[in-house]
C-alpha positions as CSV (number, residue, x, y, z in Angstrom):
1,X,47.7,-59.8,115.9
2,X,49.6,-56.8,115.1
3,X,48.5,-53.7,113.0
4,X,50.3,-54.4,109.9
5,X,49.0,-57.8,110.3
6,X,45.5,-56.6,110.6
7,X,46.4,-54.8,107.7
8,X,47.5,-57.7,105.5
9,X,44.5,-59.6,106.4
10,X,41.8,-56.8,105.8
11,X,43.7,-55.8,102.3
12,X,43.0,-58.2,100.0
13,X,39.1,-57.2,100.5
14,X,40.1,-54.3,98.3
15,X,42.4,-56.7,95.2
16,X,39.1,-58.7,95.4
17,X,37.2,-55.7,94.5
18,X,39.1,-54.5,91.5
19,X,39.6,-58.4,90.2
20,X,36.7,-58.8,90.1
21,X,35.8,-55.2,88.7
22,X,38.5,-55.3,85.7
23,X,36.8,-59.0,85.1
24,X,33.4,-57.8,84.7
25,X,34.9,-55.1,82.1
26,X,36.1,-57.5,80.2
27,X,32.8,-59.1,79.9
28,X,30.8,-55.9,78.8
29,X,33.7,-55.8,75.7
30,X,33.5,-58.8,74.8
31,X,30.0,-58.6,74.3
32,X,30.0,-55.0,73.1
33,X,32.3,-56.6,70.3
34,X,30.7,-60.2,69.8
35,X,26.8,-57.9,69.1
36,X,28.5,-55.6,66.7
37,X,29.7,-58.4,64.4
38,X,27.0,-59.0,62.1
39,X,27.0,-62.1,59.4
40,X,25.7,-61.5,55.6
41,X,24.0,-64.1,54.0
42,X,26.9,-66.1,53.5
43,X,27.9,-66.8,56.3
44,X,30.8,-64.3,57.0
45,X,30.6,-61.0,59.1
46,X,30.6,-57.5,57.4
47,X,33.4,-57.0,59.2
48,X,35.4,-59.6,56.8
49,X,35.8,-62.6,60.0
50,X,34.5,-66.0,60.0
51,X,31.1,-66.8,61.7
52,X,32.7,-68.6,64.6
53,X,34.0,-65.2,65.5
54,X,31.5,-64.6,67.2
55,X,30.8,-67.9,69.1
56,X,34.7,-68.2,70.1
57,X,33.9,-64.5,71.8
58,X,30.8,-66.2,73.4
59,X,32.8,-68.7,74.5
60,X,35.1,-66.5,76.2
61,X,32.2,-64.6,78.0
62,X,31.0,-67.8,79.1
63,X,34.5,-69.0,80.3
64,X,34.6,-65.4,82.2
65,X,31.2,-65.5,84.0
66,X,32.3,-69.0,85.8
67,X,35.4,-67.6,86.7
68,X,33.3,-64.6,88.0
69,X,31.2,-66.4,90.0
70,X,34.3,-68.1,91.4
71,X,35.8,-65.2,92.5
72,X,32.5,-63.3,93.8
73,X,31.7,-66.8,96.3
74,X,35.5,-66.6,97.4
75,X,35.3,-62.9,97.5
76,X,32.0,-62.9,99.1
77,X,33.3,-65.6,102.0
78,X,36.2,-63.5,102.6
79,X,34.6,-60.7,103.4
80,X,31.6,-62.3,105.4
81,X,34.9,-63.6,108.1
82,X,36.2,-60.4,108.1
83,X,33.3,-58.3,108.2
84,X,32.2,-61.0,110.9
85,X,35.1,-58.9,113.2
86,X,34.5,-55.9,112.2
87,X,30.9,-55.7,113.1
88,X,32.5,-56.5,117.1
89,X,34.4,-53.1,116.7
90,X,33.2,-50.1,119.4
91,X,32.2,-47.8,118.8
92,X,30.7,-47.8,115.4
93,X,32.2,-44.6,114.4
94,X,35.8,-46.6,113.9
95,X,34.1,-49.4,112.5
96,X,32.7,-47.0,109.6
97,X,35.9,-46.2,108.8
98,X,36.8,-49.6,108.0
99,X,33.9,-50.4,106.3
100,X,34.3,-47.6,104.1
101,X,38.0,-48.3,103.4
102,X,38.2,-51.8,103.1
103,X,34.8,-53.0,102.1
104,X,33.4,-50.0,100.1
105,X,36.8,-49.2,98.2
106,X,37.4,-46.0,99.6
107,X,40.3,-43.6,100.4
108,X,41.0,-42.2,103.8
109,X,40.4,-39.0,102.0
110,X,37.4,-39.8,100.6
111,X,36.2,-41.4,104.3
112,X,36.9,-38.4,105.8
113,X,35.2,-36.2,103.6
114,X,32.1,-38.4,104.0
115,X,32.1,-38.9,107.5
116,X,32.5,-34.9,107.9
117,X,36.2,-34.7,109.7
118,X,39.3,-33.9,108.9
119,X,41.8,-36.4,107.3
120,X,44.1,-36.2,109.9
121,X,41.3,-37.4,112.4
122,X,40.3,-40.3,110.0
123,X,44.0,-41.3,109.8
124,X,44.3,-41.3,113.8
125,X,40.9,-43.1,113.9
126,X,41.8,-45.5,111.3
127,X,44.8,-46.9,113.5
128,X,42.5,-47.3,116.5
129,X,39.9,-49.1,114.6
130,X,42.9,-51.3,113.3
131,X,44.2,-52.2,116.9
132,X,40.4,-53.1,118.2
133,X,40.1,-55.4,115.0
134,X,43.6,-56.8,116.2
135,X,41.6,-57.7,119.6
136,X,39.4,-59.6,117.9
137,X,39.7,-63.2,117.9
Protein backbone atom coordinates (compact mmCIF):
# COMPACT_ATOMS: atom_id res chain seq x y z
CA UNK A 1 0.00 0.00 0.00
CA UNK A 2 1.23 3.33 -0.94
CA UNK A 3 0.80 6.72 0.95
CA UNK A 4 -1.82 8.18 -1.18
CA UNK A 5 -3.41 4.94 -0.92
CA UNK A 6 -3.33 4.99 2.71
CA UNK A 7 -4.71 8.20 2.26
CA UNK A 8 -7.71 7.28 0.21
CA UNK A 9 -8.55 4.59 2.51
CA UNK A 10 -8.30 6.56 5.85
CA UNK A 11 -10.28 9.74 4.13
CA UNK A 12 -13.59 8.88 3.93
CA UNK A 13 -13.53 8.51 7.99
CA UNK A 14 -13.69 12.26 7.72
CA UNK A 15 -17.03 12.47 4.63
CA UNK A 16 -18.57 10.01 7.16
CA UNK A 17 -18.25 12.54 9.87
CA UNK A 18 -19.72 15.56 8.20
CA UNK A 19 -22.64 13.19 6.46
CA UNK A 20 -23.54 12.24 9.04
CA UNK A 21 -23.17 15.77 10.99
CA UNK A 22 -25.18 17.87 8.17
CA UNK A 23 -27.86 14.83 8.60
CA UNK A 24 -28.32 15.29 12.19
CA UNK A 25 -28.85 19.22 11.36
CA UNK A 26 -31.35 18.52 9.42
CA UNK A 27 -33.16 16.66 11.99
CA UNK A 28 -32.87 19.39 14.82
CA UNK A 29 -34.76 21.81 11.87
CA UNK A 30 -37.04 19.80 11.10
CA UNK A 31 -38.17 19.40 14.44
CA UNK A 32 -37.42 23.00 15.47
CA UNK A 33 -40.08 23.70 12.63
CA UNK A 34 -42.60 20.68 13.02
CA UNK A 35 -42.92 22.08 17.37
CA UNK A 36 -43.43 25.66 16.24
CA UNK A 37 -46.46 24.87 14.12
CA UNK A 38 -49.29 24.97 16.38
CA UNK A 39 -53.09 23.91 15.25
CA UNK A 40 -56.24 26.23 16.46
CA UNK A 41 -59.31 24.57 17.10
CA UNK A 42 -60.04 23.83 13.77
CA UNK A 43 -57.81 22.00 12.75
CA UNK A 44 -55.42 24.25 10.85
CA UNK A 45 -52.00 25.81 12.20
CA UNK A 46 -51.69 29.58 13.11
CA UNK A 47 -49.36 29.68 10.74
CA UNK A 48 -52.15 29.27 7.87
CA UNK A 49 -50.97 25.20 6.76
CA UNK A 50 -52.93 22.14 6.98
CA UNK A 51 -52.57 19.79 10.06
CA UNK A 52 -50.76 17.12 8.24
CA UNK A 53 -47.96 19.73 8.04
CA UNK A 54 -46.77 18.73 10.74
CA UNK A 55 -46.97 14.85 10.54
CA UNK A 56 -45.49 14.92 6.79
CA UNK A 57 -42.36 16.85 8.84
CA UNK A 58 -42.54 13.96 11.34
CA UNK A 59 -42.41 11.70 8.74
CA UNK A 60 -39.41 13.16 7.33
CA UNK A 61 -37.58 13.11 10.84
CA UNK A 62 -38.57 9.58 11.06
CA UNK A 63 -37.29 8.78 7.43
CA UNK A 64 -33.91 10.64 8.58
CA UNK A 65 -33.16 8.90 11.86
CA UNK A 66 -33.24 5.31 9.89
CA UNK A 67 -31.13 6.64 7.40
CA UNK A 68 -28.92 7.92 10.46
CA UNK A 69 -28.57 4.90 11.97
CA UNK A 70 -27.59 3.40 8.66
CA UNK A 71 -24.94 5.52 8.18
CA UNK A 72 -23.58 5.70 11.91
CA UNK A 73 -23.37 1.33 11.83
CA UNK A 74 -21.62 1.72 8.31
CA UNK A 75 -19.66 4.62 9.71
CA UNK A 76 -19.04 2.99 12.87
CA UNK A 77 -17.62 -0.43 11.04
CA UNK A 78 -15.50 1.58 8.92
CA UNK A 79 -13.80 3.12 11.37
CA UNK A 80 -13.57 0.11 13.87
CA UNK A 81 -11.16 -1.73 10.52
CA UNK A 82 -9.37 1.13 10.27
CA UNK A 83 -8.86 2.16 13.63
CA UNK A 84 -8.15 -1.70 14.11
CA UNK A 85 -4.54 -0.63 12.14
CA UNK A 86 -4.01 2.27 13.55
CA UNK A 87 -3.95 1.12 17.08
CA UNK A 88 -0.61 -1.32 15.55
CA UNK A 89 1.09 2.04 14.81
CA UNK A 90 4.59 2.77 16.98
CA UNK A 91 5.04 4.83 18.58
CA UNK A 92 1.86 6.22 19.84
CA UNK A 93 2.96 9.67 19.30
CA UNK A 94 2.29 9.14 15.24
CA UNK A 95 -0.68 7.27 15.91
CA UNK A 96 -2.20 10.45 17.81
CA UNK A 97 -1.74 12.22 14.87
CA UNK A 98 -3.94 10.19 12.97
CA UNK A 99 -6.39 9.79 15.41
CA UNK A 100 -6.71 13.31 15.66
CA UNK A 101 -6.88 13.92 11.88
CA UNK A 102 -8.82 11.26 10.64
CA UNK A 103 -11.04 10.11 13.42
CA UNK A 104 -11.48 13.34 15.57
CA UNK A 105 -11.94 15.70 12.46
CA UNK A 106 -9.02 17.74 12.91
CA UNK A 107 -6.60 19.90 10.96
CA UNK A 108 -2.91 19.33 10.99
CA UNK A 109 -2.92 22.77 12.42
CA UNK A 110 -5.15 22.25 14.88
CA UNK A 111 -3.08 18.70 15.77
CA UNK A 112 -0.19 20.43 16.12
CA UNK A 113 -1.37 23.04 18.30
CA UNK A 114 -2.76 20.37 20.59
CA UNK A 115 -0.06 18.06 20.61
CA UNK A 116 2.37 21.15 21.55
CA UNK A 117 4.78 21.15 18.17
CA UNK A 118 5.20 23.00 15.40
CA UNK A 119 3.19 22.34 12.16
CA UNK A 120 5.90 21.59 10.19
CA UNK A 121 6.82 18.67 12.69
CA UNK A 122 3.12 17.36 12.60
CA UNK A 123 3.27 17.52 8.72
CA UNK A 124 6.73 15.47 8.72
CA UNK A 125 5.16 13.17 11.43
CA UNK A 126 1.91 12.79 9.69
CA UNK A 127 3.77 11.11 6.57
CA UNK A 128 5.56 8.70 8.79
CA UNK A 129 2.51 7.65 10.65
CA UNK A 130 1.04 7.25 7.01
CA UNK A 131 3.92 4.87 5.74
CA UNK A 132 3.66 2.60 9.18
CA UNK A 133 -0.17 2.37 8.57
CA UNK A 134 0.83 1.37 4.83
CA UNK A 135 2.85 -1.65 6.75
CA UNK A 136 0.02 -2.80 8.09
CA UNK A 137 -1.72 -5.62 6.77
Amino acid sequence: MTRNEAKRELKPIKSMERDIHSLELEIERLMAVATRMTTNYDGVNVMGSPRNKIEEAMIKVEEYRAKLTNMLLKHLDYKNRCMNKVSKIQPASLRKILIYYYFQDKTLEQTAEIIGKSERWTHTMYDEALDEYCKIF
